[in-house]
VEXDREN-2710 file (C-alpha; in Angstrom, 1 decimal):
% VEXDREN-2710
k/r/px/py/pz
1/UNK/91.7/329.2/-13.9
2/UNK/93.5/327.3/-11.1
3/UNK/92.7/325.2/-13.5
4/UNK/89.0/325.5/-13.7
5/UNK/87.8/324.2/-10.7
6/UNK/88.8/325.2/-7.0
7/UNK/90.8/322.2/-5.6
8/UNK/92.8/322.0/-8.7
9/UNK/94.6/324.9/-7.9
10/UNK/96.1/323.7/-5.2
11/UNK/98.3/321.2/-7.5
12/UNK/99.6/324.5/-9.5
13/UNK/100.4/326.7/-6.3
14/UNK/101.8/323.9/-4.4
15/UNK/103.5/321.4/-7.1
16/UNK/105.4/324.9/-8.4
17/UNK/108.0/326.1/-5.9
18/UNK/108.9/329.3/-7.6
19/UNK/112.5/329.9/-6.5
20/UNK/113.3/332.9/-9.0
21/UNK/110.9/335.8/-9.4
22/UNK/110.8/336.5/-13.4
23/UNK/112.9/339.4/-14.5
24/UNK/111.0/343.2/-13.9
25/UNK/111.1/345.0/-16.4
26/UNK/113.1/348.1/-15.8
27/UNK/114.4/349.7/-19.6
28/UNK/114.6/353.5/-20.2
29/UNK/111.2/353.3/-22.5
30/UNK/109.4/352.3/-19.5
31/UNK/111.1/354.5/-16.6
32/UNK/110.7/357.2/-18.2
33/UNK/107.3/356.9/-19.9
34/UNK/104.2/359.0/-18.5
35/UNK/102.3/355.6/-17.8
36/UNK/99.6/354.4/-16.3
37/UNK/97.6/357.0/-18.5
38/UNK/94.4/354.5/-18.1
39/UNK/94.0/352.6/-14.6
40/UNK/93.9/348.9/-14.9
41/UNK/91.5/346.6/-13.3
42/UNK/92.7/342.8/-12.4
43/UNK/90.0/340.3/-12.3
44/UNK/91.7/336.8/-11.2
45/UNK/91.1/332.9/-12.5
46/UNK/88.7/330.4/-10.6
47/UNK/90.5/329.6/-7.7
48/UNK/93.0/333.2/-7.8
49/UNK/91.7/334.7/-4.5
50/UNK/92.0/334.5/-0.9
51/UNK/88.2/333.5/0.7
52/UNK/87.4/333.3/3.7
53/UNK/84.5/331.2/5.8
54/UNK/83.1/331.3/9.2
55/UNK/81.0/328.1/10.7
56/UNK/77.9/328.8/12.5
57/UNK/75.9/326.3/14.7
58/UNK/74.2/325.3/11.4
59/UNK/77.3/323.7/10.4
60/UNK/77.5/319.5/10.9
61/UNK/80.1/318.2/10.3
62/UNK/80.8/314.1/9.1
63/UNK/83.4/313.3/10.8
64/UNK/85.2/314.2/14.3
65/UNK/87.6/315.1/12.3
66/UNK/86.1/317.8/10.8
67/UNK/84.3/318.4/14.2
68/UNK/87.9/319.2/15.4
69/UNK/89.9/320.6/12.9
70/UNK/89.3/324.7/13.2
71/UNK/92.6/326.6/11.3
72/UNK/94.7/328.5/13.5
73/UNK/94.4/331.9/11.4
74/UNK/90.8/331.7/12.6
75/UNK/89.7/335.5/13.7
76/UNK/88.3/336.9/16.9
77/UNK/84.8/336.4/14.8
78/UNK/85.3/333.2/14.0
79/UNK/86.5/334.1/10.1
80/UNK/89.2/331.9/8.4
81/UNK/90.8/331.2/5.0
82/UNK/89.1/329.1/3.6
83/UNK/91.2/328.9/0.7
84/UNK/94.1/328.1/0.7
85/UNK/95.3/326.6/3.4
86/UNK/98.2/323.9/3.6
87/UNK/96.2/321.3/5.9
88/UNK/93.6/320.4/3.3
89/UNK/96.4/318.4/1.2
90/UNK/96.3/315.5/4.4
91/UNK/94.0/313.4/3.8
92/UNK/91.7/313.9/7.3
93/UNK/91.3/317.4/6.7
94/UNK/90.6/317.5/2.6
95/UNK/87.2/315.6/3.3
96/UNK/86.4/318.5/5.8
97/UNK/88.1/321.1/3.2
98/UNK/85.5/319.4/0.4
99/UNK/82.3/319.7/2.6
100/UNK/82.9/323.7/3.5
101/UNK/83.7/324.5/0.0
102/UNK/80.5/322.3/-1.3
103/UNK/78.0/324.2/-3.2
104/UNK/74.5/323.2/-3.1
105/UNK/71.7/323.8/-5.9
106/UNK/68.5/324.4/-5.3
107/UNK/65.6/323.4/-7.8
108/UNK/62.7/325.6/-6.3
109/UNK/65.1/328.7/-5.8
110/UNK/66.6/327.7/-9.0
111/UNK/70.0/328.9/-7.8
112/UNK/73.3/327.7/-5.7
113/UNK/74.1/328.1/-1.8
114/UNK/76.5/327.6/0.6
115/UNK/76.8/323.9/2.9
116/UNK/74.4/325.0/5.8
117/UNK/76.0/326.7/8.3
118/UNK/79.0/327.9/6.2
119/UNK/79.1/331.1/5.5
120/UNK/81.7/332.7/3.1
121/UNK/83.3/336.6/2.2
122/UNK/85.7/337.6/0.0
123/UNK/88.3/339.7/1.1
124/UNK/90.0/342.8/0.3
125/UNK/87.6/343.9/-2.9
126/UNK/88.7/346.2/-5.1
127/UNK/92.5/346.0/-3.9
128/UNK/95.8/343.2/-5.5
129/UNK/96.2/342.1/-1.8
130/UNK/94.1/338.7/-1.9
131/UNK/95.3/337.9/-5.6
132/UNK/99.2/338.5/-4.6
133/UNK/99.6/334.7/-2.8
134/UNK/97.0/332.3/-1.5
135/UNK/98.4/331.7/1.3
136/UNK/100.2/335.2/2.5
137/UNK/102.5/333.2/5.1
138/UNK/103.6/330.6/2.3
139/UNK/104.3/333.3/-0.4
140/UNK/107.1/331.1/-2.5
141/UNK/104.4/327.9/-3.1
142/UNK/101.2/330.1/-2.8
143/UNK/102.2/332.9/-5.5
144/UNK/99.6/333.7/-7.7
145/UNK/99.6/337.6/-9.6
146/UNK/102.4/338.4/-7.5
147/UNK/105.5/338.6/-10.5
148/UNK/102.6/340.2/-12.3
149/UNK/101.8/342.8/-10.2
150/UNK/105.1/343.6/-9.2
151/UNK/106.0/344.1/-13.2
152/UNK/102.9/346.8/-13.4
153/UNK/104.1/348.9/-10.2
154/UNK/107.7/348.7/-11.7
155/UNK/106.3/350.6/-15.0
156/UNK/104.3/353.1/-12.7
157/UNK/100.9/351.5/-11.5
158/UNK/99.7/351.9/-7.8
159/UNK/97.9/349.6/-5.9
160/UNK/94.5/351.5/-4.9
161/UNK/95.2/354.2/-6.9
162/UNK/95.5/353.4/-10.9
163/UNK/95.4/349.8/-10.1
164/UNK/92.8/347.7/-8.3
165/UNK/91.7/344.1/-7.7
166/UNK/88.5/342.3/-7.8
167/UNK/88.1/339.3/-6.3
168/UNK/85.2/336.8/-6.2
169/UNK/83.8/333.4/-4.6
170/UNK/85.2/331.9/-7.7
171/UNK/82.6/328.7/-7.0
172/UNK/79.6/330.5/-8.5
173/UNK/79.2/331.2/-11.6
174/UNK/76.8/333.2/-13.5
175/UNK/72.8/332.4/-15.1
176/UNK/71.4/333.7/-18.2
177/UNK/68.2/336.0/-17.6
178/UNK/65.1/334.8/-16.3
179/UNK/67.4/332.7/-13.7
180/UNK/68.3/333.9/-10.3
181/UNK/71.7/334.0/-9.5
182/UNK/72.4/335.9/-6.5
183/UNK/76.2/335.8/-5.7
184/UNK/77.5/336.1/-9.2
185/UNK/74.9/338.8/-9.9
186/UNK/76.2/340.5/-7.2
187/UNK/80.3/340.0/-8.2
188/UNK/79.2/341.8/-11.8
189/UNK/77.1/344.9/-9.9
190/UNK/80.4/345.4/-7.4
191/UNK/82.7/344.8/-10.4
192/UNK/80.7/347.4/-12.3
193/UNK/80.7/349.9/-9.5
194/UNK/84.7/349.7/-9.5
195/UNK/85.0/350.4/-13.1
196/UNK/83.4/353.7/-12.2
197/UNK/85.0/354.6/-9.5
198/UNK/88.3/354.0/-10.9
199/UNK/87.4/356.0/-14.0
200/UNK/86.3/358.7/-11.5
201/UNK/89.4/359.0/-9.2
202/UNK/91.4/359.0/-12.5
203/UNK/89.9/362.0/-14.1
204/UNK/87.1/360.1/-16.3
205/UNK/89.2/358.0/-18.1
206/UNK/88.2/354.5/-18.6
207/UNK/89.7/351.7/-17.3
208/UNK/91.6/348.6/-18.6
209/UNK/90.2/345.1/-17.7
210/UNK/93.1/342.8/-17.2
211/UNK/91.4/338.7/-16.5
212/UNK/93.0/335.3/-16.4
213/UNK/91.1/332.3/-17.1
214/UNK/87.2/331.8/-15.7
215/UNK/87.8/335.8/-14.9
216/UNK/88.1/336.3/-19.0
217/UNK/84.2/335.0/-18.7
218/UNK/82.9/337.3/-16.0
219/UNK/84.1/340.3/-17.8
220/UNK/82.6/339.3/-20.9
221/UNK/79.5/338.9/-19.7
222/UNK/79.6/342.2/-17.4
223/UNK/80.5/344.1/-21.2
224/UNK/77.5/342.5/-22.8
225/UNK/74.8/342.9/-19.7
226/UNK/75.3/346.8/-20.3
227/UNK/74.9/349.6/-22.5
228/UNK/77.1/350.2/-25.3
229/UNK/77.2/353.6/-24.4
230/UNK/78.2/352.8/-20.5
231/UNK/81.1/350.1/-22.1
232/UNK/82.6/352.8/-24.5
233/UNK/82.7/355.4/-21.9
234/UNK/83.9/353.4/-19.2
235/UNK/86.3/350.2/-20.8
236/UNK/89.2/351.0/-23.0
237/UNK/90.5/348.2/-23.3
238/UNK/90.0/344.3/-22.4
239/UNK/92.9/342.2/-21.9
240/UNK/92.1/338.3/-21.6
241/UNK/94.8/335.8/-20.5
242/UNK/94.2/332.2/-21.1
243/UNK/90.5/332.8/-21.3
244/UNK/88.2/329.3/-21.7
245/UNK/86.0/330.7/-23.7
246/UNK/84.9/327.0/-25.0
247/UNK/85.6/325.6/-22.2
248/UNK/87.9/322.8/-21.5
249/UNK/88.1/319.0/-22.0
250/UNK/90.0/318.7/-18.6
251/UNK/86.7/320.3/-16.6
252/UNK/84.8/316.4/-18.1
253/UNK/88.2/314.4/-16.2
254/UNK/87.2/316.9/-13.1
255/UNK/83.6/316.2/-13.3
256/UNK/84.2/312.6/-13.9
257/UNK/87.4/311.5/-11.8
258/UNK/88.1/314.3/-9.5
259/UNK/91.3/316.1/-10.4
260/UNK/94.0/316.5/-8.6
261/UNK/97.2/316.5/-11.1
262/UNK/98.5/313.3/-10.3
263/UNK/99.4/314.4/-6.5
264/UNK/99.8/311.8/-4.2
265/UNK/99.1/313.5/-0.9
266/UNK/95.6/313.6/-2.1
267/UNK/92.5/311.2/-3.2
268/UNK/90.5/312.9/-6.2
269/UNK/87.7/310.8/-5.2
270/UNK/87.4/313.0/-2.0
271/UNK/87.5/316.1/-4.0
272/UNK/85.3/314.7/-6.6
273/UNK/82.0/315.4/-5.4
274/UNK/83.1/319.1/-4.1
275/UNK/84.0/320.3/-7.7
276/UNK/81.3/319.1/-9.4
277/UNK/79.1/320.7/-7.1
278/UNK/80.7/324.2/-8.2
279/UNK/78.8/326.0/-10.6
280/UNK/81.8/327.8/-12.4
281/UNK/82.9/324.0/-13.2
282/UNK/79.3/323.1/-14.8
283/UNK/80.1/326.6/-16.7
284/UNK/83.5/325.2/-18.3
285/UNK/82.3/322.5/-19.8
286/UNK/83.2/321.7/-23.8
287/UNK/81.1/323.9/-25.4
288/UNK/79.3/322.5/-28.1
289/UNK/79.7/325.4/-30.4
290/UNK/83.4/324.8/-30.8
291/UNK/83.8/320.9/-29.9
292/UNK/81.2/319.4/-32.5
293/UNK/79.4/316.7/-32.6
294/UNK/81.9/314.7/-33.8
295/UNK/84.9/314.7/-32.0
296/UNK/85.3/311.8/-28.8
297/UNK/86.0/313.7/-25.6
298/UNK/85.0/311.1/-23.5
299/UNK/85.3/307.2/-24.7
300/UNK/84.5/304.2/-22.8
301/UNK/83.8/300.5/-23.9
302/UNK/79.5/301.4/-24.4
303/UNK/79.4/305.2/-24.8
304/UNK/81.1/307.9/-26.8
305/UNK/80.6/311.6/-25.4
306/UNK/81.0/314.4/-27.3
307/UNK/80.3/318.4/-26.2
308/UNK/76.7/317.7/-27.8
309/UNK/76.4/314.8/-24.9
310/UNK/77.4/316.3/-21.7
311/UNK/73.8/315.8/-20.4
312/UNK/74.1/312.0/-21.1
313/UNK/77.3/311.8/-19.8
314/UNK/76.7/314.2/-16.3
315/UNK/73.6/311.0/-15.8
316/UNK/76.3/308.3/-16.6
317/UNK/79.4/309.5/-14.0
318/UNK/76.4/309.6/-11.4
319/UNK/75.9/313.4/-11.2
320/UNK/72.2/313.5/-12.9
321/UNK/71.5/316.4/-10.8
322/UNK/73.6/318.1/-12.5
323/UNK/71.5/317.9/-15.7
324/UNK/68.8/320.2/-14.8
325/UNK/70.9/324.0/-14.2
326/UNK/73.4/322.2/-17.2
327/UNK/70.8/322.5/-19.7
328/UNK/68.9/325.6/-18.3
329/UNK/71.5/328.0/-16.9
330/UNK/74.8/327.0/-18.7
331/UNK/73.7/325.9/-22.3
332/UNK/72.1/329.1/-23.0
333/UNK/75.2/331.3/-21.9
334/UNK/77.5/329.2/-24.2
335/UNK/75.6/331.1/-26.7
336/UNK/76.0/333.9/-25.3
337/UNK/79.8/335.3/-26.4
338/UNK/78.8/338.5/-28.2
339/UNK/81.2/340.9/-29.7
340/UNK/81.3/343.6/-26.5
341/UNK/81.9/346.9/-28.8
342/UNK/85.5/347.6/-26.9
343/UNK/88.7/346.1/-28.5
344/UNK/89.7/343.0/-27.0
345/UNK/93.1/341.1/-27.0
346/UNK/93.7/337.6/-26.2
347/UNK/97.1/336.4/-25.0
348/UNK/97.6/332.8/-24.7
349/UNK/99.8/329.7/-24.5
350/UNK/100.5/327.2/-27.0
351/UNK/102.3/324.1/-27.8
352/UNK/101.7/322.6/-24.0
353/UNK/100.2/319.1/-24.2
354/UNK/96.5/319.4/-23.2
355/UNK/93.9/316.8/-22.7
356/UNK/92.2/316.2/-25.9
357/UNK/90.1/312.8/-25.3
358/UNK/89.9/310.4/-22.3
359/UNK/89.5/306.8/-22.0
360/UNK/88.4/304.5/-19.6
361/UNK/89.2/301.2/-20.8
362/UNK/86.9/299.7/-18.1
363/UNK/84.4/302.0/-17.7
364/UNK/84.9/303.0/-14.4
365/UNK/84.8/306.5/-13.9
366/UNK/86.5/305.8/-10.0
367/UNK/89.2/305.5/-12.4
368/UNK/91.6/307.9/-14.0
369/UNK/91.6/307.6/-17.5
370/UNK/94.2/307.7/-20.4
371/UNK/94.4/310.4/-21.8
372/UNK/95.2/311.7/-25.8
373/UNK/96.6/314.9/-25.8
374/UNK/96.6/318.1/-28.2
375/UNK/97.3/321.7/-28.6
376/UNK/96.7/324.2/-25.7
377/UNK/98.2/325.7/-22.6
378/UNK/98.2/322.8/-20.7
379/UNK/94.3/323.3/-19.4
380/UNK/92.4/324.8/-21.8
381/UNK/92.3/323.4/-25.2
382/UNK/93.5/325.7/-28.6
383/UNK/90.3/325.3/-29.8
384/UNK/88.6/327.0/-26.8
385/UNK/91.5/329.8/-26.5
386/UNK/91.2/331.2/-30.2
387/UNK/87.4/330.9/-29.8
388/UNK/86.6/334.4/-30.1
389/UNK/88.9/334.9/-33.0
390/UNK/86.7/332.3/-35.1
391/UNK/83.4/333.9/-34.3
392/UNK/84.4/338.1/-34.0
393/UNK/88.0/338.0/-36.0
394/UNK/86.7/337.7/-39.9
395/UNK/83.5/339.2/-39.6
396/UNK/84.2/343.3/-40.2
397/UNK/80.1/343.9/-39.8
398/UNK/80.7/342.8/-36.1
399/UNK/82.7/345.9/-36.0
400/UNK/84.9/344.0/-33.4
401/UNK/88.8/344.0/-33.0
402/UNK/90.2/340.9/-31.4
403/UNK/93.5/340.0/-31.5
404/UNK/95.3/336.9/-30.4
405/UNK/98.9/337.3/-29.0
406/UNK/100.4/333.4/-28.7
407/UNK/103.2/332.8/-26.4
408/UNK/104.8/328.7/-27.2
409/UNK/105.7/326.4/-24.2
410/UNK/103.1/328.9/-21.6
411/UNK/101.0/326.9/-19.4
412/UNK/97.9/328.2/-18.5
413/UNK/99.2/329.8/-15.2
414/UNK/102.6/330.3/-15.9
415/UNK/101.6/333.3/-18.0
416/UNK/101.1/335.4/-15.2
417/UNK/104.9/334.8/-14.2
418/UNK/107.0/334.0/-17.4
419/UNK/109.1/336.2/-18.5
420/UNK/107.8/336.2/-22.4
421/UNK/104.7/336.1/-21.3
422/UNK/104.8/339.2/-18.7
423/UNK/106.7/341.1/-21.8
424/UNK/104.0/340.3/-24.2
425/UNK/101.2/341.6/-21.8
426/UNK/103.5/344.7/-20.5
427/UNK/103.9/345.6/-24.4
428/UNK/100.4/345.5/-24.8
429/UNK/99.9/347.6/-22.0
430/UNK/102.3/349.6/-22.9
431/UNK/100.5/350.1/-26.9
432/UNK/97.0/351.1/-25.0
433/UNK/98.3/353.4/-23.1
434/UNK/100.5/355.1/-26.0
435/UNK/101.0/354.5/-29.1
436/UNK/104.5/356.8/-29.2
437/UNK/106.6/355.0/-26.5
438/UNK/109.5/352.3/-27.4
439/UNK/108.1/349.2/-26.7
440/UNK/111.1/347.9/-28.1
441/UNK/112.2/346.4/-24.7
442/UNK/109.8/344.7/-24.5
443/UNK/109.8/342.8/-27.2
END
């Protein structure tokens, strides 16, 4: 999950110059083990792919600006990155940035759409290319699963071969049944079809799904729209990093203040309206289940908001459209977090300061609020990262293994490139895969 939301990433890959790639992990166990026995599939955060846009003569834009402004790594076709490029941090250009990336719902399809006359594609499906760096020309600022990718070819993993990618337009999100959703419909029918395939170029065996963040939610719900008899024969294993499985209590400062991480070079007002139009965002809201009804996430001088008032408090920040697919699409999903009938394992951080309950002293949500902070990795509250523990972990009739591997002082994105964190997920790739080797190294 950038973060949850798409401009929000740009603070994590930008603000954090990685000058040292984390240690690889080279010891004899792992050189001269027999892995990958299972091949692995990588499904990235909200925010942890390359995507791409083209305009067409539908497209009108607000501003000269925007009228102008066409990125240089713009194709003979007319495609571009969308995301990320550099120029959307100056101010001119993140307006025009906001308007392509808008999403727009529709109450009589009942389901999202592009701005008119943007049209977007994901590149590279089914391949680590578009989750290595955002930006492949600024790899240092832009790095995303690169250190983690590069540990899994160091202990025998191939990129197209027992190790694949699969990217998504991490704007859309998903709809319970009875409620179109075209595009993230689509991401879980070309996710499935990768699964098999890489089961089937690896003699049958199933496959290892490796998520970070919004990604942890996709999967899930891919496990749970099929058969048990198609999850047992074709997921081992599913291995969920930093997973919001409650949501988060930073997605309400998004929704109300725009969210930008306190960089300068950019205005959160003029990302505001961009990110709540993203239905993943809606999706990460406090979930209800595991907030209560009586813990303040949002206080201001005439209104208290807690997860059971997110409908009351979309209407109050101005976003009353928002309401509507809130209550329809994304309530009934947040009840939807069944045990999936394959063993799952959680790693997460803990003991970063995470936003806990915001105030606006004036009532102005133009404003950025304080903020009281708890226990989490920094984005995603503890509460909402040990969810599935407290509804699968003490139930044995579930007949459901979850475990929760904690890793102190991780954020949410520096798991995928600390050096505890990488040995923790390495180890535990290392115990699916075979029991017998020394993990020891790892440790």
């Amino acid at each position: 999950m950038k973060k949850s939301g798409t401009l929000n990433l740009i603070i994590v890959v930008v603000v954090v110059v990685v000058l040292t790639v984390p240690m690889l992990y080279t010891c004899q166990a792992i050189s001269g083990s027999n892995l990958p026995q299972y091949p692995l599939i990588l499904v990235p955060g909200s925010g942890g792919n390359q995507l791409e846009a083209r305009l067409t003569s539908g497209y009108k834009p607000s501003s000269l600006w925007c009228n102008r402004w066409n990125p240089v790594s713009k194709s003979k076709d007319g495609w571009f990155r969308l995301w990320f490029d550099p120029s959307v941090l100056l101010a001119p250009f993140t307006k025009c940035f906001a308007e392509r990336m808008t999403l727009y719902y529709d109450p009589d399809t009942d389901d999202y759409h592009n701005a008119p006359g943007v049209e977007t594609r994901v590149p590279h499906f089914g391949s680590t290319q578009s989750l290595l760096y955002l930006d492949p020309h600024l790899k240092q600022i832009t790095e995303y699963m690169s250190p983690l990718v590069e540990s899994l070819e160091k202990i025998g993993y191939e990129n197209g071969k027992t190790l694949f990618g699969a990217p998504y337009d991490f704007r859309y999100g998903l709809a319970p049944q009875g409620h179109p959703c075209h595009v993230g419909t689509k991401f879980l029918h070309d996710l499935k079809e990768l699964i098999e395939k890489a089961s089937s170029s690896n003699e049958g065996k199933p496959v290892m799904l490796l998520s970070h963040s919004l990604g942890g939610l996709f999967v899930l719900q891919l496990l749970n729209r099929n058969t048990l008899s198609w999850r047992q024969k074709f997921v081992k294993h599913f291995v969920a990093l930093s997973a919001p499985w409650g949501g988060t209590v930073d997605e309400m400062l998004t929704f109300a203040s725009g969210n930008t991480l306190g960089v300068p070079l950019v205005d959160p007002l003029l990302v505001r309206q961009e990110q709540r139009s993203s239905e993943s965002n809606l999706w990460l809201m406090p979930n209800p289940n595991f907030f209560g009804r009586e813990k303040a996430l949002v206080i201001t001088p005439d209104a208290t908001y807690s997860a059971y008032d997110i409908p009351k408090f979309l209407n109050d920040i101005g976003f009353s459209e928002g309401v509507y697919p809130y209550k329809t699409r994304v309530l009934p999903m947040m009840n939807q977090l069944s045990p999936p009938g394959v063993p799952v394992t959680c790693v997460i951080g803990s003991g970063v300061q995470t936003p806990e309950s915001l105030f606006y002293p004036k009532g102005d949500f133009d404003d950025q609020p304080e903020i009281v902070y708890g226990d989490g990795d920094g984005t995603v509250n503890m509460v909402s990262l040990l969810a599935l523990e407290s509804l699968w972990g003490h139930d044995v009739e579930k007949n459901q293994t979850v475990k929760i591997v904690k890793v102190r002082g991780v954020s949410h994105t520096s798991v995928l490139k600390n050096e505890d964190a990488l040995g923790e997920i390495l180890g535990e790739i290392y115990r699916i895969n075979s029991q017998n080797i020394d993990v020891s190294c790892l440790q």
